[in-house]
Backbone bond lengths (Angstrom), bond angles and torsions (degrees), N, CA, C in turn:
res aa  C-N    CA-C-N  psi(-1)  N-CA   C-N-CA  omega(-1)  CA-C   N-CA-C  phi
1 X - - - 1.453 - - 1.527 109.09 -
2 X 1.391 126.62 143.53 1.462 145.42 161.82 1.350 121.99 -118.52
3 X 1.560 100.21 158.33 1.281 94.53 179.92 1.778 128.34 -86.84
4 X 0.804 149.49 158.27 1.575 132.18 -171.34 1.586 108.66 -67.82
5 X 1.244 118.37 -5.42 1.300 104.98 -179.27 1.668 109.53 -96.09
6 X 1.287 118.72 -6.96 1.670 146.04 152.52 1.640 102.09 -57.45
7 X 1.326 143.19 -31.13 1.316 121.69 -175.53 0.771 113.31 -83.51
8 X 1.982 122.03 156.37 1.287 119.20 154.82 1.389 103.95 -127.64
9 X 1.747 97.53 -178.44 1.699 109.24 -173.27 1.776 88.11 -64.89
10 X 1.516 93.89 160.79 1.903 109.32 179.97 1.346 119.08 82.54
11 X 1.664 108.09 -16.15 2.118 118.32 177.45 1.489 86.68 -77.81
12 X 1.632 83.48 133.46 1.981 98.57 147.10 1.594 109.66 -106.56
13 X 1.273 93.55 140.43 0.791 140.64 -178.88 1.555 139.94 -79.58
14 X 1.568 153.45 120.09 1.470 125.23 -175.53 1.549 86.52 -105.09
15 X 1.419 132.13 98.57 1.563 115.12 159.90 1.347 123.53 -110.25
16 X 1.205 124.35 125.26 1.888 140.40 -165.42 1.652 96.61 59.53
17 X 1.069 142.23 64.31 1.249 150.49 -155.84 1.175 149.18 17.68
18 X 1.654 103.49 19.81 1.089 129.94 138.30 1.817 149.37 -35.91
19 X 1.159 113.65 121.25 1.793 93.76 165.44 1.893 104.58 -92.32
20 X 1.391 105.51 126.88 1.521 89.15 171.66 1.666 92.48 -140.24
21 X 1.356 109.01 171.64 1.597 105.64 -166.24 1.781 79.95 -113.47
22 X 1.440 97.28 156.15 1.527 109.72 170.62 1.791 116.61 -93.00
23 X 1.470 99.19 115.46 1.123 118.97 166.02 1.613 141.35 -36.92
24 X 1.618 80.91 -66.66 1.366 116.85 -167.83 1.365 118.55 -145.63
25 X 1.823 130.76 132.96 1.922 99.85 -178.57 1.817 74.32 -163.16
26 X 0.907 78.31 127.58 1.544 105.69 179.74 1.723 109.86 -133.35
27 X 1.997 106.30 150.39 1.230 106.28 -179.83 1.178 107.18 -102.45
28 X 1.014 137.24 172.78 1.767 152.80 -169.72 2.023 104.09 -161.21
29 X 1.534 73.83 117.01 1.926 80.89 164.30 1.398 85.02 -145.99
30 X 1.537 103.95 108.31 1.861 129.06 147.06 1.339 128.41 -76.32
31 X 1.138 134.22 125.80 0.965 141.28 -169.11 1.503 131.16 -53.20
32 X 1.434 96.59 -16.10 1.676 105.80 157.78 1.577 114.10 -117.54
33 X 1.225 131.61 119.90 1.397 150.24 161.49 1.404 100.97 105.29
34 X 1.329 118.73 -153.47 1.292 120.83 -169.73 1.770 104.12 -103.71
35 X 1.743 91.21 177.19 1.670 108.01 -162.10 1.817 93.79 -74.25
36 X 1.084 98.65 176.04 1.240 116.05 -174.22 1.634 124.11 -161.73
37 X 1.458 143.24 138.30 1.355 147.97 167.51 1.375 90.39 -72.90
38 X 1.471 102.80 161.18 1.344 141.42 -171.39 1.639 97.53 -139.18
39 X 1.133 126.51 105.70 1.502 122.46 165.74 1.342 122.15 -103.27
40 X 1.883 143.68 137.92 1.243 106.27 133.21 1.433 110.21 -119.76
41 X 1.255 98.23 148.79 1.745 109.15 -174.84 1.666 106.20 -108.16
42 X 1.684 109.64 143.10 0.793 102.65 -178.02 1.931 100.10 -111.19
43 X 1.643 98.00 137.69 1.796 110.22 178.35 1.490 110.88 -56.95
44 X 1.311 102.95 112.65 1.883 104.88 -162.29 2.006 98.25 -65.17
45 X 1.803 102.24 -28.27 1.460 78.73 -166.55 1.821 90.84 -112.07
46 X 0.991 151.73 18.15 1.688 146.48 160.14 1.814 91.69 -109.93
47 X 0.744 128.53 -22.82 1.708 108.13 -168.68 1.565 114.64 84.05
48 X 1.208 123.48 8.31 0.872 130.55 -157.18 1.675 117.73 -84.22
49 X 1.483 152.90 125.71 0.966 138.65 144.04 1.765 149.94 -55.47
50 X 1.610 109.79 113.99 1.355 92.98 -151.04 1.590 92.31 -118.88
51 X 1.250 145.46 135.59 1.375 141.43 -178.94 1.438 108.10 -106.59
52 X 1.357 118.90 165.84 1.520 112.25 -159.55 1.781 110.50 -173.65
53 X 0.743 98.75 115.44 1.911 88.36 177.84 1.411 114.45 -116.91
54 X 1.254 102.46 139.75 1.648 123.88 -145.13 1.581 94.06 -123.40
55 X 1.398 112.01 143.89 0.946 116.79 179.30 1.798 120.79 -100.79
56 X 1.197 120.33 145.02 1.446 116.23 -148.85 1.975 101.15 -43.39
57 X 1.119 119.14 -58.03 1.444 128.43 -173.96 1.207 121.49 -64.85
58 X 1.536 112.90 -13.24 1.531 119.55 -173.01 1.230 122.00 -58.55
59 X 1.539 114.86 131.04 1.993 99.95 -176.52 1.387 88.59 -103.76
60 X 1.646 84.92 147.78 1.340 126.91 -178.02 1.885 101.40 -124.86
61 X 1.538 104.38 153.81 1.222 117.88 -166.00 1.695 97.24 -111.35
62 X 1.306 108.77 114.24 1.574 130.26 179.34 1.278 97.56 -95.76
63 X 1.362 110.68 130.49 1.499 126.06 -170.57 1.392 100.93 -120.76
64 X 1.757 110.15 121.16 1.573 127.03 154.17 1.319 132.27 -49.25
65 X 1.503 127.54 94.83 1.258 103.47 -175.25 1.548 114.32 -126.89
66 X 0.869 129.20 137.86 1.547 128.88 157.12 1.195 143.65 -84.68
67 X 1.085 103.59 114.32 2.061 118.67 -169.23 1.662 93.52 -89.20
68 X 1.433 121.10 121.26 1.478 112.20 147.35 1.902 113.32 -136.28
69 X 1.209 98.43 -159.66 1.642 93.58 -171.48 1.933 100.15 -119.04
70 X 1.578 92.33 119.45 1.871 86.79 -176.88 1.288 97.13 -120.36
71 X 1.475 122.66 -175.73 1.410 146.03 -159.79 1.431 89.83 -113.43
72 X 1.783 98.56 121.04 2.030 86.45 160.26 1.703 94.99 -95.63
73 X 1.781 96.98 143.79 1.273 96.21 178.53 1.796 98.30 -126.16
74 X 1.114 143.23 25.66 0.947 130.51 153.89 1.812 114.23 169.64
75 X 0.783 110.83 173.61 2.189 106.93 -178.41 1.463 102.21 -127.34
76 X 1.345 112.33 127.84 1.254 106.92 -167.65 2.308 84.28 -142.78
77 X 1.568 82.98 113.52 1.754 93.61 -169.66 1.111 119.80 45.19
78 X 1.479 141.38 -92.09 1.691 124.91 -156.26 1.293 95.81 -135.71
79 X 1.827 125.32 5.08 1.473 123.41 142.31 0.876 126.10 -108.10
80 X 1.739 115.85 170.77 1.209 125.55 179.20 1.847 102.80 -91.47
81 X 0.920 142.52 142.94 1.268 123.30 137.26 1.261 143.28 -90.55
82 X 1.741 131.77 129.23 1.273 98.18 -157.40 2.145 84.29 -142.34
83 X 1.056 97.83 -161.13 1.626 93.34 -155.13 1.595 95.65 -158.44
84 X 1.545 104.72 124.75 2.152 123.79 -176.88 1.299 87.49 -57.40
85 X 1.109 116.59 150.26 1.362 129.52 165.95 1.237 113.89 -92.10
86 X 1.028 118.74 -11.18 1.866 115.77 171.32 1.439 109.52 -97.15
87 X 1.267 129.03 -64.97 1.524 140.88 167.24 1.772 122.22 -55.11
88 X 1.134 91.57 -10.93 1.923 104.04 -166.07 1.898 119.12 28.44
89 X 1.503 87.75 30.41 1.324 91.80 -169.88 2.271 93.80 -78.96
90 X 1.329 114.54 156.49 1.365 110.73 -172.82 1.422 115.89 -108.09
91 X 1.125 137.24 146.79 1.493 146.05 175.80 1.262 136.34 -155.40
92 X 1.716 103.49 111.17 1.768 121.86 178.83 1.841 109.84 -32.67
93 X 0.844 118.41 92.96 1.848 124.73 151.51 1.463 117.80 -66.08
94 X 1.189 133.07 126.99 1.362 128.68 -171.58 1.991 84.60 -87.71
95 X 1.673 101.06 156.20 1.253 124.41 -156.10 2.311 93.70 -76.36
96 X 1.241 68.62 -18.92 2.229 74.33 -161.58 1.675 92.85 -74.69
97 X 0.901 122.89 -13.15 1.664 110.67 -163.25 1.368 100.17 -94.13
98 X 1.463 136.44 -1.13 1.534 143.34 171.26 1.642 103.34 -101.44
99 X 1.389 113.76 -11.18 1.603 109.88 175.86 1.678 106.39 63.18
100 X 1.487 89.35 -144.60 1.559 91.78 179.41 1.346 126.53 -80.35
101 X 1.796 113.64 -16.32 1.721 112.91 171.12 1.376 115.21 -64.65
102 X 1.563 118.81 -12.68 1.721 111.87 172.78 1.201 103.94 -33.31
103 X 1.526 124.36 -82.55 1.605 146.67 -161.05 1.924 101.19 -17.01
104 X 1.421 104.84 -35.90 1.431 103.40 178.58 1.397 122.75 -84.17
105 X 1.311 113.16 -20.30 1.448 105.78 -174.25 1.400 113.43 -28.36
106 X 1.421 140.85 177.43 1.486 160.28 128.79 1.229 125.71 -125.20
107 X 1.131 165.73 111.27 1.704 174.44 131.14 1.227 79.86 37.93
108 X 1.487 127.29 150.90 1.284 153.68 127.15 1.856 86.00 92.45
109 X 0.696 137.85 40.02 1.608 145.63 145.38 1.708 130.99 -80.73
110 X 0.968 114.54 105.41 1.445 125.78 164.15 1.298 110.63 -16.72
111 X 1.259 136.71 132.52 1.848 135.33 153.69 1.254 112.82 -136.25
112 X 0.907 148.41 141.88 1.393 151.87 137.97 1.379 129.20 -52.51
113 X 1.260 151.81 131.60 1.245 144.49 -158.53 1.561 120.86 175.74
114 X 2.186 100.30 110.23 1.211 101.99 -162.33 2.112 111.62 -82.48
115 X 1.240 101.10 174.13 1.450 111.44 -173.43 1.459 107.04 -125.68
116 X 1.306 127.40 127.01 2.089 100.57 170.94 2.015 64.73 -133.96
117 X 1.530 85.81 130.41 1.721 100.65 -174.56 1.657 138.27 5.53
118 X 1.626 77.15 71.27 1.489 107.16 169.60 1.691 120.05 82.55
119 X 1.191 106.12 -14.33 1.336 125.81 160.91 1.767 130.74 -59.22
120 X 1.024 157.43 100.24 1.225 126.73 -158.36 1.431 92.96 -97.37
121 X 1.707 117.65 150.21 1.350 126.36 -174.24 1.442 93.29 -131.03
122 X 1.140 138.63 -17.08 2.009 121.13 173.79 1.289 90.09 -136.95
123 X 1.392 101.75 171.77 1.424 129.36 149.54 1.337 128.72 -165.36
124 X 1.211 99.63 174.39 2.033 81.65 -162.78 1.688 95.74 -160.30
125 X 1.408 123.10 119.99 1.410 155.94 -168.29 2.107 91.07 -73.26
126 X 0.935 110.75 166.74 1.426 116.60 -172.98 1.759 92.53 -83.37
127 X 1.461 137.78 152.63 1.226 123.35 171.22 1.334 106.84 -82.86
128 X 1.074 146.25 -0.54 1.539 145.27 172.90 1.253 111.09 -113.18
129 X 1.397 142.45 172.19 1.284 145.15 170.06 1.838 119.26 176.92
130 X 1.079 91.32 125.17 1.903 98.44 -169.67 1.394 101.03 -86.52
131 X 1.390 116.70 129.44 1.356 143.96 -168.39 1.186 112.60 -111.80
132 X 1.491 147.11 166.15 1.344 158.12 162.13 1.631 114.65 -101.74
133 X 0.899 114.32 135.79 1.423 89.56 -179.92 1.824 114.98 -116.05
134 X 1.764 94.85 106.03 1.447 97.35 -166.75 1.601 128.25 -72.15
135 X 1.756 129.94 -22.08 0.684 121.44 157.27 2.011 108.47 -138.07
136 X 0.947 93.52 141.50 1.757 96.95 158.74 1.866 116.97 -166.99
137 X 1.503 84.18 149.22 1.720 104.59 177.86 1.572 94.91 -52.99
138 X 1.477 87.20 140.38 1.031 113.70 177.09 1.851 117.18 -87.45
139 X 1.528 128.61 119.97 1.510 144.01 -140.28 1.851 84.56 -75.41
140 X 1.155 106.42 140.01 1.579 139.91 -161.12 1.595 96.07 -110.92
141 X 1.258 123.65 94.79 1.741 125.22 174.94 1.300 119.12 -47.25
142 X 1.291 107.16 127.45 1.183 110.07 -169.25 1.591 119.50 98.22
143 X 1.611 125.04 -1.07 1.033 103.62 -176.32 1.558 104.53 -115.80
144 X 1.425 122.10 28.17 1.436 147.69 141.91 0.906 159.03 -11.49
145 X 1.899 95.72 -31.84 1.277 111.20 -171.61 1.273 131.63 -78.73
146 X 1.066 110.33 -23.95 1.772 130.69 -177.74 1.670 121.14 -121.30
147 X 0.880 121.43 57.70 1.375 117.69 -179.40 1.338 104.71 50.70
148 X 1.255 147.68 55.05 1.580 142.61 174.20 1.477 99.15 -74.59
149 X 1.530 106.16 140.12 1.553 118.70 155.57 1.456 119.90 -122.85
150 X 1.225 96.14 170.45 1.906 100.71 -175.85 1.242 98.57 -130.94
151 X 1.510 132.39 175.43 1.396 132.54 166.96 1.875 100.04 -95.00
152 X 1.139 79.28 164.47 1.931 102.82 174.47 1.142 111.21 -151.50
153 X 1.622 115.97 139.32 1.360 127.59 166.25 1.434 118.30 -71.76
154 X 1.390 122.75 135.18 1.606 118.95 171.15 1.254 112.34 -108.10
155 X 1.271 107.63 153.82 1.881 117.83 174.98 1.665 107.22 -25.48
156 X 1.115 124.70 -39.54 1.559 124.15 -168.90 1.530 96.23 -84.91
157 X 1.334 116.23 -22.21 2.036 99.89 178.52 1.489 90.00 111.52
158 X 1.291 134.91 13.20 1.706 121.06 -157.68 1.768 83.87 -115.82
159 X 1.116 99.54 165.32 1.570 114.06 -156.52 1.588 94.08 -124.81
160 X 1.411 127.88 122.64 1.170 141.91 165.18 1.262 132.72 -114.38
161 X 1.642 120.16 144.15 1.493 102.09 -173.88 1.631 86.96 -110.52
162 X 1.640 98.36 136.19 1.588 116.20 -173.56 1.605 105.77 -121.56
163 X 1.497 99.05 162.37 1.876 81.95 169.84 1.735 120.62 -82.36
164 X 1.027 122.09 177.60 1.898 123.08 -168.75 1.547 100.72 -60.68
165 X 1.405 114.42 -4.77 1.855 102.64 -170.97 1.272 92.17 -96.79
166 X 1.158 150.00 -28.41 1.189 132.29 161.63 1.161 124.71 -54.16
167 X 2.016 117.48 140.62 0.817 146.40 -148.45 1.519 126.30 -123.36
168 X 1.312 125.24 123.90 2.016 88.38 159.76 1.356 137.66 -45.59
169 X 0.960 142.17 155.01 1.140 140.02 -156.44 1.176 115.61 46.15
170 X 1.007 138.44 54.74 1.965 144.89 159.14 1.650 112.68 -134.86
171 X 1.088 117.91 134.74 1.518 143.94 176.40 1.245 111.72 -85.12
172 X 1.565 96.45 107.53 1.248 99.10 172.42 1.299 125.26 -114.80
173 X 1.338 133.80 154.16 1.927 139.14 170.43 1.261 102.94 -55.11
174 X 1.780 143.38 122.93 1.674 127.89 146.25 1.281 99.08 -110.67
175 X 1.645 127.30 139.74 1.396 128.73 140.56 1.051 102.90 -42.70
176 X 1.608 119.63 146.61 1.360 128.78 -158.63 1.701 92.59 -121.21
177 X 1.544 114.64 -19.56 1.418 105.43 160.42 1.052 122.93 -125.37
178 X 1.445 122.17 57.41 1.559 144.48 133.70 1.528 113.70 -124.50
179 X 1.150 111.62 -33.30 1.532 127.75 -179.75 1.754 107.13 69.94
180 X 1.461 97.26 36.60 1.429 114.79 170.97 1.772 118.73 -83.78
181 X 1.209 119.90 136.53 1.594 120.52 178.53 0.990 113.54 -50.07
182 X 1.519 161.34 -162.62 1.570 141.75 166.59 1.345 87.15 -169.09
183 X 1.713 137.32 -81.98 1.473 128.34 174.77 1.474 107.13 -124.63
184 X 1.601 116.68 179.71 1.280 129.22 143.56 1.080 124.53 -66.97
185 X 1.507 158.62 137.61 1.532 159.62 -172.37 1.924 108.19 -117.03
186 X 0.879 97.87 117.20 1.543 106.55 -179.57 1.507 115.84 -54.76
């Protein structure tokens, strides 16, 4: 336990039994009564913003966590499984904590993925990722003139809108949190 005047912005936090990371924490001394924190925390698993004022002495519960970089090696129902690269020891990730960049994963991909005692509470997909491109319509002459795009299927089954020069068989860059095309890859 700490006292609130011990936190800073970037600590997680357990508050009302919550993990939420601190936002924002500011001091306040008003001229009538005593000083006071100003918090806002953000809800590690709704996203949610929660504000809170803490009193200078108040303990608060600072949470240990560990960020490292693992291998996803496969999805098995509503986890991912993925495996430390130093220990090769393996561990179920629930599918919701990658949001919408899951859809990109591929076997043998880098992830990041935090722990606060043994639990995992984030994770986070690489923001770029090189794709194959398994099927797409083939570009219609003449329809050129304006930046036109088409969709394409990628090795993972995920559907992209690319420009008409893309091809089957070509690798392409997507932001993995927009799931926007970005380049061609040689």
């Amino acid at each position: 336990m700490a006292k609130a005047s011990e936190v800073k912005t970037g600590n997680i936090l357990r508050y009302n039994g919550e993990l939420v990371t601190v936002e924002e924490h500011v001091h306040r001394t008003p001229g009538k009564g005593g000083a006071f924190y100003l918090g806002k925390f953000r809800n590690i698993k709704t996203g949610k913003i929660v504000e809170a004022r803490l009193g200078t002495d108040e303990q608060v519960e600072i949470c240990r966590v560990e960020t490292n970089d693992y291998q996803y090696l496969y999805d098995e129902g509503d986890y991912f499984v993925v495996m430390d690269n130093v220990s090769f020891d393996q561990f179920n990730i629930p599918k919701a904590l990658f949001g919408p960049s899951a859809r990109f994963l591929k076997e043998g991909m880098n992830v990041v993925v935090s722990f606060e005692s043994e639990e995992p509470i984030m994770a986070q997909a690489p923001n770029f990722v090189e794709l194959e491109i398994t099927y797409a319509e083939p570009a219609v002459k003449g329809d050129t003139s304006s930046g036109a795009q088409k969709y394409a299927t990628t090795e993972n089954g995920v559907e992209v809108k690319v420009p008409l020069f893309v091809n089957q068989g070509d690798k392409i860059k997507v932001d993995t949190r927009t799931g926007d095309y970005v380049e061609r890859v040689k």
